[in-house]
C-alpha positions in Angstrom: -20.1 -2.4 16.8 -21.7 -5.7 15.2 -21.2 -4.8 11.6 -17.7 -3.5 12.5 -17.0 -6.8 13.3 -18.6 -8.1 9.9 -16.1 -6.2 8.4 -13.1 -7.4 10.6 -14.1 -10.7 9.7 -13.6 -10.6 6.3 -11.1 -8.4 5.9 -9.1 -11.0 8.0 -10.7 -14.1 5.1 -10.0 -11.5 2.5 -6.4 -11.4 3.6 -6.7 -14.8 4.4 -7.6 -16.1 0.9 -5.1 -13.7 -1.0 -2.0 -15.1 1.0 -3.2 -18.3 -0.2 -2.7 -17.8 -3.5 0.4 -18.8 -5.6 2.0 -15.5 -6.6 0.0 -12.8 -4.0 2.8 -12.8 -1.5 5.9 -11.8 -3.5 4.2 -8.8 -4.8 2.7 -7.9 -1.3 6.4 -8.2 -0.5 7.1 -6.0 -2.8 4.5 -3.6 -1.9 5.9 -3.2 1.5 9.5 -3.1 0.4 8.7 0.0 -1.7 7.1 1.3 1.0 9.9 0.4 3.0 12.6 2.0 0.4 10.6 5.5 0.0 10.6 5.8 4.0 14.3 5.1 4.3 15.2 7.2 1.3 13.0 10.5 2.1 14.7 10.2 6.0 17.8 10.0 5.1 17.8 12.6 2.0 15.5 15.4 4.0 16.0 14.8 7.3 12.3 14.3 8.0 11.2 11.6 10.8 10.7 8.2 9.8 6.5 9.0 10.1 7.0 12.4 7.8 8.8 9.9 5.2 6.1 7.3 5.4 3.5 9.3 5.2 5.0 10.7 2.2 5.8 7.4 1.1 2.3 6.0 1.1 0.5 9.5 0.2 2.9 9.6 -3.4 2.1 5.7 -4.2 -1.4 6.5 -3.9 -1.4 9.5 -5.4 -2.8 11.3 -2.9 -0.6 14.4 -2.5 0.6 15.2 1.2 -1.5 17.8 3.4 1.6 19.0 5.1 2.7 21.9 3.3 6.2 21.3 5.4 7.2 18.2 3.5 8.6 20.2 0.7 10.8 18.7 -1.9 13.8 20.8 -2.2 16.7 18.9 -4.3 17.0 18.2 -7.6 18.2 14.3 -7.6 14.8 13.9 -5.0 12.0 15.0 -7.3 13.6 12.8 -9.9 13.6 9.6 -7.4 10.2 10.4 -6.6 9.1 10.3 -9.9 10.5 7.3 -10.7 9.7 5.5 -7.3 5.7 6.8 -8.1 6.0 4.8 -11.6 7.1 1.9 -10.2 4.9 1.8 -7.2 1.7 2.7 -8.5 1.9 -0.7 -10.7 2.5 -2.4 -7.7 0.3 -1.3 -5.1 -2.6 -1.0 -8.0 -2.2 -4.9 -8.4 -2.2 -6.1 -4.7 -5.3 -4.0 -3.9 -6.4 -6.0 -7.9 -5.6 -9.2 -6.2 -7.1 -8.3 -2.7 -10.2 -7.0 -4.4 -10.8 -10.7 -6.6 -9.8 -12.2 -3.1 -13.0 -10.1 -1.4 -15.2 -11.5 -4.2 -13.9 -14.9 -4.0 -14.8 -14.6 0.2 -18.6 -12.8 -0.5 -19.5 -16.1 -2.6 -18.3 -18.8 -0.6 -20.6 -16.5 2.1 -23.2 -16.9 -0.1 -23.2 -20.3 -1.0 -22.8 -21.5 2.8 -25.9 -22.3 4.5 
């Protein structure tokens, strides 16, 4: 329980010190908004619930492949969004967890150096 708190704690400085920064929340924005986009888009274009479609949202940008062997793409025009919506979003969501990782580091030496 104590070191799960630890770990609370700087996740929250973590998060903390990245907002801070100049440029971290307009791509953390964008992060989410492509998130966001995939959930909308798989609903609407399958008919899955809106958890199905993020889970299969979050699952292709981290290119992890869905364990639910009913979330099937069917059409044509999908698998083609999907692959272009995986380019994009891998670039993205590989540079906030970049930016959240040098935010970590930045939080573990000002740890450090305190007394």
């Amino acid at each position: 329980m104590f070191s799960a708190l630890i770990i609370w704690r700087r996740l929250r400085a973590t998060i903390s010190h990245a907002l801070s920064e100049e440029d971290f929340g307009p791509i953390l924005a964008a992060g989410v908004t492509l998130i966001a986009i995939g959930t909308i888009t798989y609903t609407l274009a399958n008919d899955w619930s809106v958890i199905d479609s993020f889970y299969f949202s979050v699952a292709t940008l981290t290119t992890s492949s869905p364990a639910d062997p009913d979330l099937v793409l069917a059409d044509g025009w999908m698998r083609l969004f999907t692959a272009f919506y995986t380019l994009l979003g891998i670039g993205v969501l590989v540079e906030v967890a970049r930016r959240l990782g040098a935010s970590f580091i930045q939080v573990r030496k000002r740890e450090r150096q305190a007394p």
